[in-house]
DRENMAR-887330 format. One record per residue: y, x, z of N, C-alpha, C in turn. Coordinates in pm, whole numbers, padded with zeros to 5 digits, always signed. Atoms other than C-alpha are relative to their C-alpha. Layout:
YXZYXZYXZ;...
//
This chain:
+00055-00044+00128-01030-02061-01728-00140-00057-00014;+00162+00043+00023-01335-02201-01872-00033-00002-00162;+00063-00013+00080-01588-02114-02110-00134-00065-00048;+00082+00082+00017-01809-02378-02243-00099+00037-00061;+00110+00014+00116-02049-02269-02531-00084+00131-00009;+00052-00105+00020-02293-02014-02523-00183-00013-00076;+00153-00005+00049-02605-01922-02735-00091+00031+00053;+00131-00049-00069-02930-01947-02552-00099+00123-00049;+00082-00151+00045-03124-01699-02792+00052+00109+00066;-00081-00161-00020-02859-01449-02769+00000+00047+00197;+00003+00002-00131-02864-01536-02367-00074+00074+00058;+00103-00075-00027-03206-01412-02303-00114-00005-00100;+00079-00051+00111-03506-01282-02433-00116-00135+00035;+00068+00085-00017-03820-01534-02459-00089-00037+00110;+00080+00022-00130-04035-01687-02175-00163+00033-00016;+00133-00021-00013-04377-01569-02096-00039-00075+00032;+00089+00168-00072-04654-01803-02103-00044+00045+00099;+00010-00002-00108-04767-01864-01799-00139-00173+00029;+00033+00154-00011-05003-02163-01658+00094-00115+00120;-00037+00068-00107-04892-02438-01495-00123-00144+00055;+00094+00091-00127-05076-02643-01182+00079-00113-00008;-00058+00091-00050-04982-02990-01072-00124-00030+00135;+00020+00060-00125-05039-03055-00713+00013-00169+00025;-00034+00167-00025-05073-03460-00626-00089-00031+00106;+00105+00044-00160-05187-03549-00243-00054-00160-00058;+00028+00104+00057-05270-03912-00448-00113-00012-00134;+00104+00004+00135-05528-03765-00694+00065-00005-00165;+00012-00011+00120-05368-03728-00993+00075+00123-00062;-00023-00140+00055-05330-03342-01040-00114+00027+00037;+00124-00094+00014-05560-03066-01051-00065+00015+00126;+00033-00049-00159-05539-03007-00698+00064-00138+00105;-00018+00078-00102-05503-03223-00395+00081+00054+00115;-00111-00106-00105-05329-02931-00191+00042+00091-00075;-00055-00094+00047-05119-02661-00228-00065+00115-00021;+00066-00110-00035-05333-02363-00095-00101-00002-00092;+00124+00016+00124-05593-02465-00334+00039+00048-00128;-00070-00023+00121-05340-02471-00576+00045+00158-00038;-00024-00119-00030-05267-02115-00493-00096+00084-00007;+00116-00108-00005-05566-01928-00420-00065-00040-00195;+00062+00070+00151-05650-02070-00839+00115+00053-00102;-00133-00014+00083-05307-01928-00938-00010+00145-00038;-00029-00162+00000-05226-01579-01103+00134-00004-00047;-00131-00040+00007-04871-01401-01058+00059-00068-00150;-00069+00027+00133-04656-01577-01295+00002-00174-00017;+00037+00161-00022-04793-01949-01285+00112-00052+00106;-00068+00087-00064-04609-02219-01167-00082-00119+00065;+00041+00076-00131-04693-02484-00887+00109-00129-00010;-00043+00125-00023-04561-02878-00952-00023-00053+00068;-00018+00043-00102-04551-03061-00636+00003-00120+00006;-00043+00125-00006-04587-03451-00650+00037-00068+00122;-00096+00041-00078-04438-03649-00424-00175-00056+00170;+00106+00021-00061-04685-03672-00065-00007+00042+00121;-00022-00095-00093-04760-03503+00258-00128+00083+00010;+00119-00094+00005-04974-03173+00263-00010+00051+00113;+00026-00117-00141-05089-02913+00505+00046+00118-00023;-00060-00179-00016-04938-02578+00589-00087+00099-00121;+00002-00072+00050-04962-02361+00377+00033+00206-00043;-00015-00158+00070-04954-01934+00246+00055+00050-00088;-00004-00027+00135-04808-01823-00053-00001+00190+00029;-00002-00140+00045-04895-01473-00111-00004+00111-00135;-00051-00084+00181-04805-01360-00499+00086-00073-00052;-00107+00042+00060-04583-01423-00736-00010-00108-00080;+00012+00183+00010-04580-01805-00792+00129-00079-00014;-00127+00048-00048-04281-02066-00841-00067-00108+00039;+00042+00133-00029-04380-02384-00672+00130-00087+00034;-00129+00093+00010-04134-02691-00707-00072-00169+00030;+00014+00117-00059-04133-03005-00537+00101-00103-00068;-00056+00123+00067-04074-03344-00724+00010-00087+00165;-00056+00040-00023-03945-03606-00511-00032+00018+00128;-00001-00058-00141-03922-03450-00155-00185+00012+00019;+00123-00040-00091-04290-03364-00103+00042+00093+00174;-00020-00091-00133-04336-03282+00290-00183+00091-00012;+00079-00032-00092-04512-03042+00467-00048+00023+00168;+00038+00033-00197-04692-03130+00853-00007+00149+00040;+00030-00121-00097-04622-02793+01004+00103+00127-00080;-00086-00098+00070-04496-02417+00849-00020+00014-00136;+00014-00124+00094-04488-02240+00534+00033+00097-00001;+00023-00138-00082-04572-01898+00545+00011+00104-00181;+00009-00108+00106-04484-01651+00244+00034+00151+00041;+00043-00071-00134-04608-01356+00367-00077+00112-00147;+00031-00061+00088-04720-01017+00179+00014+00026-00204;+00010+00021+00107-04616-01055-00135+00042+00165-00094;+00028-00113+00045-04620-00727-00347+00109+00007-00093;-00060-00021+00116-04390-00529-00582-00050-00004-00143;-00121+00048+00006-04294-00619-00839+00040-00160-00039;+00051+00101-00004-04377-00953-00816+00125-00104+00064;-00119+00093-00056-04116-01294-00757-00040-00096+00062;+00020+00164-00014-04221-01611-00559+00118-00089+00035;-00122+00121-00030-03986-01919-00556-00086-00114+00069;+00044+00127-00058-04034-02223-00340+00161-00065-00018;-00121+00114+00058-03782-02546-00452-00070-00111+00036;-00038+00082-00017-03738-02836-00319-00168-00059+00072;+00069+00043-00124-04039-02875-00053+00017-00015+00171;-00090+00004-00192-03972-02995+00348-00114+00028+00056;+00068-00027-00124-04145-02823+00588+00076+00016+00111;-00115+00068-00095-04071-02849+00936+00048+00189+00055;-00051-00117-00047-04060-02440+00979-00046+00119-00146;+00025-00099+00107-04016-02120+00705-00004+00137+00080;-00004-00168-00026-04154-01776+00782-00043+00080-00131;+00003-00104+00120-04137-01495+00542-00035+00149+00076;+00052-00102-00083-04267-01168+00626-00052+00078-00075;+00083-00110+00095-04400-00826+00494+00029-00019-00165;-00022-00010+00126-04271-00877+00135+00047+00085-00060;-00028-00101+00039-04178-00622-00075+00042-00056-00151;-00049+00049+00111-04109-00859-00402+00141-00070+00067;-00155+00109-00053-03793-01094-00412-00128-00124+00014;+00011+00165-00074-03829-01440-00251+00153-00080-00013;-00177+00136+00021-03625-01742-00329-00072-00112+00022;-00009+00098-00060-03587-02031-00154+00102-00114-00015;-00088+00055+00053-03388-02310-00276-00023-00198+00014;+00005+00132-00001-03311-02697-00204-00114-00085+00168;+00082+00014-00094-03489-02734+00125+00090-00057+00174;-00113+00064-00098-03284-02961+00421-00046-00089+00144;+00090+00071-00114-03545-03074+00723-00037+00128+00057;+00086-00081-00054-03651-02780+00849+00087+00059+00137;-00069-00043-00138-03592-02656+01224+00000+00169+00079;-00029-00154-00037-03631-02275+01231-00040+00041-00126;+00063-00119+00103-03661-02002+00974+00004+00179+00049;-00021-00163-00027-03782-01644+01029-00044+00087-00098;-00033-00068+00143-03723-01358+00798-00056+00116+00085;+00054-00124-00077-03938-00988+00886-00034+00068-00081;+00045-00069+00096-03954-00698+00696-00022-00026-00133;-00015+00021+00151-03878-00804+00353+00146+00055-00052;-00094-00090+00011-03668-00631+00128+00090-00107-00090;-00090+00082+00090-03534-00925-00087+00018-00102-00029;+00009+00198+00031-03468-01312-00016+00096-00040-00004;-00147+00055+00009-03243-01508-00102-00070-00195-00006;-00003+00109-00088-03178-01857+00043+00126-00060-00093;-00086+00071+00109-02985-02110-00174+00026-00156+00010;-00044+00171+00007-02872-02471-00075-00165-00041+00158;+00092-00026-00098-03080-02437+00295+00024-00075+00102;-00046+00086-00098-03019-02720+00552-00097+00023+00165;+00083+00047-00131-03117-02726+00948+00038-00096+00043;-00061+00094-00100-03021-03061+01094+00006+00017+00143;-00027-00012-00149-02918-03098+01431-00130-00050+00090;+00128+00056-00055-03249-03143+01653+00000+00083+00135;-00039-00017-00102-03294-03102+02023-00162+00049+00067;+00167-00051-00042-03619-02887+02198+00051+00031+00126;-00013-00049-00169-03721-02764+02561+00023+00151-00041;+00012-00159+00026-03740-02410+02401+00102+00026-00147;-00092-00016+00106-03420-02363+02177-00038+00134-00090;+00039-00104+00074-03486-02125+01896+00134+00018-00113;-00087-00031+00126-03226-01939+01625-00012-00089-00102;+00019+00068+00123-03200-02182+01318-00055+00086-00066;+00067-00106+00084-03259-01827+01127+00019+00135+00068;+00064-00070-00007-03406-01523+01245-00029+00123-00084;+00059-00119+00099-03430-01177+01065+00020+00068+00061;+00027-00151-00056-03543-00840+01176-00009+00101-00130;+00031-00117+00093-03547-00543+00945-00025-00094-00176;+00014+00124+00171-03514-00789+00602+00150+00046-00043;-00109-00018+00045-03257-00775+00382-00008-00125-00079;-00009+00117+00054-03126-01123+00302+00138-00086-00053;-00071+00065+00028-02919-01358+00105+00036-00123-00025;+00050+00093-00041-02790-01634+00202+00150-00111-00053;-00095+00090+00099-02560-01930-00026-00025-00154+00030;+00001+00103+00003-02436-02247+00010-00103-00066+00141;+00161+00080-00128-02686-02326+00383+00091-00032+00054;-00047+00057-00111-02598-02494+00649-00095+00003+00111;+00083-00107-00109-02776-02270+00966+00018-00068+00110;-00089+00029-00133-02786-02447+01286-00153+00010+00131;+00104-00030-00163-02971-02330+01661-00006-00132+00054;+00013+00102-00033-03135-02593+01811+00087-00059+00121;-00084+00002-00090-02967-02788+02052-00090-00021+00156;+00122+00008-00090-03122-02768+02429-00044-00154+00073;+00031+00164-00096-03279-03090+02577+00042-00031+00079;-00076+00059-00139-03119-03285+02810-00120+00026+00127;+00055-00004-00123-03257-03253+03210-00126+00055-00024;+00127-00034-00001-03517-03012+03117+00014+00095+00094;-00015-00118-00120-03498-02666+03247+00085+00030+00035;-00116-00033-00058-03252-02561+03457+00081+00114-00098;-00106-00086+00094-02910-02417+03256-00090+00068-00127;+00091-00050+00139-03121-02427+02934+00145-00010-00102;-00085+00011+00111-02896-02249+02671-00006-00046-00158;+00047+00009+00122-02862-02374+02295-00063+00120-00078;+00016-00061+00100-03027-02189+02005+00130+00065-00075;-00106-00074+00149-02819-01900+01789-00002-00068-00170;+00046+00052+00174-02749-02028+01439-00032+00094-00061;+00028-00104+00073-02860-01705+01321-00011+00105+00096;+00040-00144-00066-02992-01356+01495-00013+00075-00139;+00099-00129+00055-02999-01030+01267+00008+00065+00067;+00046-00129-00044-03172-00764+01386+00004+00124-00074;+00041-00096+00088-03141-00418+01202-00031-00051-00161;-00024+00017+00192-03109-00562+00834+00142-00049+00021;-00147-00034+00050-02865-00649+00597+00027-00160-00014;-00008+00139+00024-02719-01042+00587+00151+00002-00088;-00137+00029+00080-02514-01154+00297+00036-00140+00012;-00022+00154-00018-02366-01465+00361+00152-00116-00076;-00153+00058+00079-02159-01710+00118+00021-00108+00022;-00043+00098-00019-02016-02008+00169-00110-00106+00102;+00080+00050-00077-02212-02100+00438-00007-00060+00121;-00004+00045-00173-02221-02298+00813-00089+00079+00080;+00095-00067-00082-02386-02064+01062+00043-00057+00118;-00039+00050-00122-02359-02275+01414-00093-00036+00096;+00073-00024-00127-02504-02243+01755+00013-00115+00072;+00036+00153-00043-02675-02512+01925+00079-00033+00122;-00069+00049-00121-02572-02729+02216-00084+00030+00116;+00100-00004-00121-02670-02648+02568-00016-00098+00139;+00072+00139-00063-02849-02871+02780+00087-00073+00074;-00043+00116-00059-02708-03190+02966-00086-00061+00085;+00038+00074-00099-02773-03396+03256+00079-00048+00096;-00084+00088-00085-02631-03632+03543-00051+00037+00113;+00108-00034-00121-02920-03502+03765+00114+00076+00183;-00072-00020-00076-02748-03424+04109-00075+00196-00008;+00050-00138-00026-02767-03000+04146-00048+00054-00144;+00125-00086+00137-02856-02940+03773+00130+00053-00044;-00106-00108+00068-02641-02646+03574-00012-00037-00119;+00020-00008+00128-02585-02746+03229+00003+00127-00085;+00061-00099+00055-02674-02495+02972+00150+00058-00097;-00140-00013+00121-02382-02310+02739-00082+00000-00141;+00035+00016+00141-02401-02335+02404-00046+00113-00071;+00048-00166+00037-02545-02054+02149+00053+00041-00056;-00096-00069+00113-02411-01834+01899+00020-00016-00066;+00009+00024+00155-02294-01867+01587-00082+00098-00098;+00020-00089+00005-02391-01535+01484-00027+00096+00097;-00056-00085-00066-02502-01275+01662-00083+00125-00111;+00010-00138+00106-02526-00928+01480-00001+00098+00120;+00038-00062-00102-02735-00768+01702+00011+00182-00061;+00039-00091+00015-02814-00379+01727-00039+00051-00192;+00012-00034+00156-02788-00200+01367-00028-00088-00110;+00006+00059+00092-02730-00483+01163+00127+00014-00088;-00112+00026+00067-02503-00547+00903+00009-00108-00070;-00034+00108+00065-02306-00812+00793+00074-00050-00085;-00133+00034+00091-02104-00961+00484+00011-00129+00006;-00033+00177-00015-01931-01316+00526+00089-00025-00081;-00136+00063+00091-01746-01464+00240+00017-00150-00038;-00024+00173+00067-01599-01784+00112+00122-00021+00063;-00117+00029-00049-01288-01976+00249-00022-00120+00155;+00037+00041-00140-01222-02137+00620-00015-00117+00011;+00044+00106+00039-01351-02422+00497-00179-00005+00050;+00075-00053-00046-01658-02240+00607-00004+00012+00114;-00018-00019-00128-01733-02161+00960-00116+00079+00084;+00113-00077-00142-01937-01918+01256+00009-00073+00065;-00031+00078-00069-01922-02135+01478-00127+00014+00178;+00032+00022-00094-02024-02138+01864-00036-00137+00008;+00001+00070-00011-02200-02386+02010+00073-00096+00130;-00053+00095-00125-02107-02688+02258-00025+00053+00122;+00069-00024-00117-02137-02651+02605-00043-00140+00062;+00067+00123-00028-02375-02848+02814+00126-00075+00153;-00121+00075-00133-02196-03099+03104-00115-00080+00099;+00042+00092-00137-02310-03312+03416+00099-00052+00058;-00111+00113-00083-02056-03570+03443-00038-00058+00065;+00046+00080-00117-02287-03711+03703+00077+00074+00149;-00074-00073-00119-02089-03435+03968+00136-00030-00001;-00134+00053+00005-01735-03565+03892+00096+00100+00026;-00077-00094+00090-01611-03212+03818-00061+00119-00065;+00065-00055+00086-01715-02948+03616-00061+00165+00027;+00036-00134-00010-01814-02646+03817-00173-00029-00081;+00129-00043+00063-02175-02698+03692-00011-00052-00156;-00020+00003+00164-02090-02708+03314-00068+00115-00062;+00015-00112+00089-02195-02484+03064+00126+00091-00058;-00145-00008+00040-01960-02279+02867-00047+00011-00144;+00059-00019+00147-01937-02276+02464-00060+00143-00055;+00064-00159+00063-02094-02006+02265+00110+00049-00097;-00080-00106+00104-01931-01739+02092-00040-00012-00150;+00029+00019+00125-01884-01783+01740-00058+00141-00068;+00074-00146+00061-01956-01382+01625-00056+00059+00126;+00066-00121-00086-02155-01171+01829+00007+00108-00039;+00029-00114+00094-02096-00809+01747-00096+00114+00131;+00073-00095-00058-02343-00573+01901+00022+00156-00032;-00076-00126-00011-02239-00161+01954-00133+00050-00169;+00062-00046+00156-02364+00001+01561-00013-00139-00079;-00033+00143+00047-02316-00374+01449+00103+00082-00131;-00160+00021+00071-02064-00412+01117-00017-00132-00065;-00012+00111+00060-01970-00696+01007+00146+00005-00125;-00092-00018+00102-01740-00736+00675+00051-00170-00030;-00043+00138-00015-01556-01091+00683+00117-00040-00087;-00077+00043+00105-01377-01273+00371-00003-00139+00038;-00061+00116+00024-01188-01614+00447-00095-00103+00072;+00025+00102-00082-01420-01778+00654+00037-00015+00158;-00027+00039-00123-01366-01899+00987-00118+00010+00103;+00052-00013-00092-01483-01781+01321+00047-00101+00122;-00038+00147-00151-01498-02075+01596-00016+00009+00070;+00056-00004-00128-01550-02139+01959+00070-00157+00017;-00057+00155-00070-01527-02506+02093+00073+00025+00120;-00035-00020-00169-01302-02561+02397-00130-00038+00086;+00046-00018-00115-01447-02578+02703+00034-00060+00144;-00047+00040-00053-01413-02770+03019-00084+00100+00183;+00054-00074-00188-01429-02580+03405+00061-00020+00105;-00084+00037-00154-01336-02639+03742+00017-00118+00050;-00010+00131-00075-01269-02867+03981+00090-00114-00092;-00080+00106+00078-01021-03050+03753-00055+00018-00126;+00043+00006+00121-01208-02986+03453+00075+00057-00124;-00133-00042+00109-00926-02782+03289-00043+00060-00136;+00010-00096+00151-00967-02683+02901+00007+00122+00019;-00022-00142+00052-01028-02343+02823-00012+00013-00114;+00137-00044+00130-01075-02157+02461-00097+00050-00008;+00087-00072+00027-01343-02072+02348-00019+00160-00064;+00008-00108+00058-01429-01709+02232-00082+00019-00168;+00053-00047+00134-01474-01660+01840-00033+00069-00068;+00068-00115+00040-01549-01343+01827-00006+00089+00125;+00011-00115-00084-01652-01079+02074-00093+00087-00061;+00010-00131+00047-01697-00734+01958-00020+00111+00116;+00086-00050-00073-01921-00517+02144+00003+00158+00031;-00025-00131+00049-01873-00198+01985-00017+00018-00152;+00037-00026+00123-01935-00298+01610+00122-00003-00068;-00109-00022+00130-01726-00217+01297+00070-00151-00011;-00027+00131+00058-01520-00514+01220+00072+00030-00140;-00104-00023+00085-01350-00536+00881+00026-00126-00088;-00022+00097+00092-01123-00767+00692+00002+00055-00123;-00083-00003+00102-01121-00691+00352+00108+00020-00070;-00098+00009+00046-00831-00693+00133+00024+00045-00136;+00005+00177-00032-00815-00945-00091-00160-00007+00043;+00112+00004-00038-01125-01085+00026-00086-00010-00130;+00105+00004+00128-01462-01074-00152-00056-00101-00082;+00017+00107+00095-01578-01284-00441-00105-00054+00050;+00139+00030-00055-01834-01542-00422+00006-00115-00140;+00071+00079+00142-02039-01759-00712-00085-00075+00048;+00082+00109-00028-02167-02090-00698-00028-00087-00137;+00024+00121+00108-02291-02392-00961-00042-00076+00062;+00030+00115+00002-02325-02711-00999-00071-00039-00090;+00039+00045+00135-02493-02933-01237-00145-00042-00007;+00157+00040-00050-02865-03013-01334-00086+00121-00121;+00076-00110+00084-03080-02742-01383-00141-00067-00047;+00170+00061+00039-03357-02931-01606+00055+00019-00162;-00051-00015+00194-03418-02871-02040+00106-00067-00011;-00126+00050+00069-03094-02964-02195+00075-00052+00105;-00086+00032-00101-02944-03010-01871+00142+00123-00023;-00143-00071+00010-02555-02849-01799+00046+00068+00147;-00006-00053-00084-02507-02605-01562+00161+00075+00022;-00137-00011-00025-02120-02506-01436+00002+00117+00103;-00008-00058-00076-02065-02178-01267+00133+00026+00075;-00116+00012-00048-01759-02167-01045+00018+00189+00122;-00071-00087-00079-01576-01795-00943+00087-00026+00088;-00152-00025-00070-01345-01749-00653-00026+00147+00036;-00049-00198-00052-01212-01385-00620+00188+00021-00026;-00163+00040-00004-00828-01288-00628+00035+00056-00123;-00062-00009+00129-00597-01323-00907+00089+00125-00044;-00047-00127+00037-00541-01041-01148-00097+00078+00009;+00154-00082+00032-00912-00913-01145-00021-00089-00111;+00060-00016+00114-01076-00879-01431-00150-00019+00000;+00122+00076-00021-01393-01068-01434-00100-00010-00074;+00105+00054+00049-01756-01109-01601-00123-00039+00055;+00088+00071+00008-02066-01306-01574-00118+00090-00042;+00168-00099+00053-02397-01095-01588-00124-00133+00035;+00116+00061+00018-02711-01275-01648-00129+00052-00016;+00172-00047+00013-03098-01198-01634-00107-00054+00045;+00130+00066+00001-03442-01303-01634-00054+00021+00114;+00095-00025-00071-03575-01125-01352+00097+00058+00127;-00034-00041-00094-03501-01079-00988+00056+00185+00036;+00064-00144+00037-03384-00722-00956+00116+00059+00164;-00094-00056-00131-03177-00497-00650+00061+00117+00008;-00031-00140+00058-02998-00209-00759+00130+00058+00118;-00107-00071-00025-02759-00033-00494+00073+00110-00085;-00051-00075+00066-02517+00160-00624+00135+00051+00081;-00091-00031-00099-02280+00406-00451+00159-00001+00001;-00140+00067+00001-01914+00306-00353+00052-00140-00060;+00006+00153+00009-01984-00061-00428-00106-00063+00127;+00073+00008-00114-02085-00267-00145-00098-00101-00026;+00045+00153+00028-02273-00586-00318-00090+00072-00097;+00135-00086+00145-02632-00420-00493+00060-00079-00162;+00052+00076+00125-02638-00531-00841-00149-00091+00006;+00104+00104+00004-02885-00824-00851-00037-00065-00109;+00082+00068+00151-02930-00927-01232+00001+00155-00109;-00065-00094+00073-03026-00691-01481+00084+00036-00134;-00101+00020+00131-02773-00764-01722-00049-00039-00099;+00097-00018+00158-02987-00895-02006+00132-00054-00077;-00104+00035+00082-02620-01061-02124+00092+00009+00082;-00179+00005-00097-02248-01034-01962+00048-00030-00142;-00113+00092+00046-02001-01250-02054+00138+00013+00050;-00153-00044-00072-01608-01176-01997+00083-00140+00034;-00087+00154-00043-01416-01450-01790+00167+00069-00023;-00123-00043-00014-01108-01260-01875+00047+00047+00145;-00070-00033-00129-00840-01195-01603+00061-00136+00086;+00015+00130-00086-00864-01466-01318+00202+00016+00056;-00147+00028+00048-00507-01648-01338+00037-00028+00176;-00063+00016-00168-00293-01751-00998-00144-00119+00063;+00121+00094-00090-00591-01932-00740-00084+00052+00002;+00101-00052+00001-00815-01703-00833-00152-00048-00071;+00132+00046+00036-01122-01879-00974+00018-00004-00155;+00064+00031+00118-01303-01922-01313-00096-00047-00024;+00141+00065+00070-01557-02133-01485-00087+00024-00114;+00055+00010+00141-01828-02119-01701-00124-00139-00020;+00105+00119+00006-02048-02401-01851-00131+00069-00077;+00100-00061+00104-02383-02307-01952-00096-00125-00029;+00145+00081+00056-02673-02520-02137-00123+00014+00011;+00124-00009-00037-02996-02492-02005-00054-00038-00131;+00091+00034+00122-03233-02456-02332-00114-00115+00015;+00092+00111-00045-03406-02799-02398-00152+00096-00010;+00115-00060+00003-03729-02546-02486-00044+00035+00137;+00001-00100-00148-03706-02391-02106-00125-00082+00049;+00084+00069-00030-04013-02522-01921+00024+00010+00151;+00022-00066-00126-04056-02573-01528-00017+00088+00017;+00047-00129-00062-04067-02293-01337+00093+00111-00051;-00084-00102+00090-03809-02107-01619+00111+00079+00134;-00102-00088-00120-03577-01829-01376+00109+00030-00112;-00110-00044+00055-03221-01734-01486+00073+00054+00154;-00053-00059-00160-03068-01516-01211+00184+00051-00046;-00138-00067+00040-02615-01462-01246+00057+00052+00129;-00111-00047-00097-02366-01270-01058+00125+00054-00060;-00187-00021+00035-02006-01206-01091-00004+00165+00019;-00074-00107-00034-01844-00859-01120+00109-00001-00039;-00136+00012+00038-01476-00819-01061+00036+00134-00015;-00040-00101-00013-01269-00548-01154+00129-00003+00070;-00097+00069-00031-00968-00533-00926+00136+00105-00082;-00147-00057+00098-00592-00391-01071-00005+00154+00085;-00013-00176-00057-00644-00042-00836-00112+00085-00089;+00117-00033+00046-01003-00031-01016-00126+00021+00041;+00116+00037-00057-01223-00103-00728-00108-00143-00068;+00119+00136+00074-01540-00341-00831-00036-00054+00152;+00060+00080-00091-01628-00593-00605-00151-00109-00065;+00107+00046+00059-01939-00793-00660-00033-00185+00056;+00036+00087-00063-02048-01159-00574-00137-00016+00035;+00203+00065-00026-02414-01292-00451-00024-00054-00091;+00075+00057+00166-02648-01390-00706-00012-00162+00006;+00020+00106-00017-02720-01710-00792-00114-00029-00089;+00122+00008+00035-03083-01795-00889-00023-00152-00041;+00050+00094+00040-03141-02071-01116-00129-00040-00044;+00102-00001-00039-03466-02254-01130-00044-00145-00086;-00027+00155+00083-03559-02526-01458-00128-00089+00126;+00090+00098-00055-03681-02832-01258-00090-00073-00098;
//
């Protein structure tokens, strides 16, 4: 099903002015750095990014800053305190590490594919949107992502624990592609995979096992949706084919970790474990894809919806939203201006837009999915927010909900 044409007036209500900065490490913006650009900013302003390499940076209020053609940054970015009820966005800047911390507004993060750890602490509302870790190799393996007591959401990434250095420290294991601690992780269509552990030929050295895909430590909770096209995934194990058999191997990592008050809630993706090689003859084993500790496990049934787009979010650009949920729900499209988090009881997926328009996708036909095309208003300026999420109704009359999806005019 697809619905092409919709009126922007009627869509939402008008944009607040606001100023906007241009950052240029080359002299030809206002500012020469970011932080400059920041400490000069008030809640609401936007932050253009020319193309360059800066220094670490803070963001502490409600700011969108957007990066034109990959601007880097030499070190972290740190968004950190940011206050109710206040939004900051960061788009399309590379730094080589993201920490977030103490926030109490929403945070969005979006278009960002170099970076080698992210940690999430005490924030009540981020969301993570098109999030890359490449594969990279340290003496001190660390989680790709990291959260303690946060409540986060997390679309379209690709999460991965570092992998451990060859002949460093003895049986050095890979990095987890993800640790929560005591918060809440929503996770859609996403790669979460645990690094490789260490290697060597060295005579007497233990290679390292691989890390987790997940682990869902102590009072966390977890939702995983999308199709097994997706994956948790354990990592490699390390080897020393210099001994010519494999007692001093590693072994792979467990794709879920469930820890005792753990739950995890799991729709259509795939839990992995690489084989494994041990013993004097080096015999295959499987790997373990899930071990369950003492936490809740639950499948679903059908599994839960999830919402993505494509397209180019810039004025008069065309934006394509794509449902999957199961056929014979009854489906609409909510839309709104402003970040928002509404639990609500006997639904498990908060409300996240506040409806400034819903749109009816009808009743989703055999395959389950639906489309909509929307038109980004040529008036919209950088920095413009549009935040959607799906609600299904299913044929018993349970509501299921999808993750938001936070659009962002470039």
């Amino acid at each position: 099903m697809s619905i092409t044409r919709i009126a922007a007036a009627a869509l939402l209500a008008s944009v607040a002015q606001a100023s906007t900065w241009t950052v240029d490490a080359g002299g030809g913006g206002q500012f020469g750095d970011i932080q400059s650009a920041i400490l000069a900013s008030q809640p609401g302003d936007v932050v253009l990014v020319q193309p360059g390499n800066y220094a670490p940076f803070t963001l502490d209020r409600g700011l969108t800053i957007i990066g034109y053609g990959t601007p880097i940054v030499v070190g972290p970015i740190t968004i950190a305190g940011l206050p109710t009820p206040e939004t900051a966005a960061l788009v399309g800047i590379e730094p080589t590490e993201l920490r977030i911390r103490l926030c109490r507004g929403a945070v969005i993060v979006q278009d960002l594919h170099q970076l080698t750890s992210i940690t999430v602490e005490r924030c009540r509302d981020v969301r993570l949107t098109s999030i890359g870790i490449p594969p990279h190799s340290t003496a001190t393996p660390t989680a790709g992502l990291r959260m303690q007591l946060a409540r986060l959401e997390v679309a379209d990434c690709d999460l991965r624990g570092a992998d451990a250095a060859p002949c460093t420290s003895y049986q050095l294991d890979g990095g987890n592609g993800v640790t929560c601690g005591q918060g809440r992780l929503h996770s859609t269509r996403s790669m979460l995979r645990g690094g490789r552990g260490s290697s060597c030929s060295q005579q007497g050295y233990y290679a390292g096992d691989g890390g987790i895909g997940l682990h869902a430590d102590f009072n966390s909770q977890v939702i995983l949706a999308g199709d097994p096209s997706f994956r948790v995934e354990g990592g490699a194990q390390g080897t020393n084919p210099g001994t010519g058999n494999c007692f001093q191997y590693g072994f792979s990592g467990v794709g879920l970790l469930m820890e005792t008050s753990s739950a995890v809630r799991k729709s259509g993706v795939l839990l992995d474990s690489p084989l494994f090689q041990f013993g004097q003859f080096c015999s295959p084993y499987p790997g373990t894809p899930l071990q369950n500790l003492g936490g809740a496990y639950t499948l679903p049934t059908p599994d839960d919806p999830s919402l993505t787009s494509s397209g180019s979010v810039v004025p008069g650009g065309l934006v394509q939203f794509l449902l999957e949920g199961s056929s014979g729900a009854s489906a609409v499209l909510a839309f709104g201006r402003t970040a928002i988090l509404v639990p609500e009881p006997g639904i498990v997926i908060e409300r996240l837009t506040p409806n400034t328009r819903v749109v009816s996708l009808g009743t989703l036909p055999a395959g389950g999915t639906a489309t909509f095309d929307w038109h980004v208003p040529a008036s919209w300026s950088p920095g413009t927010m549009l935040f959607a999420q799906a609600e299904l109704t299913l044929p018993g009359g349970e509501i299921r909900r999808t993750n938001s999806v936070p659009l962002i005019v470039r």
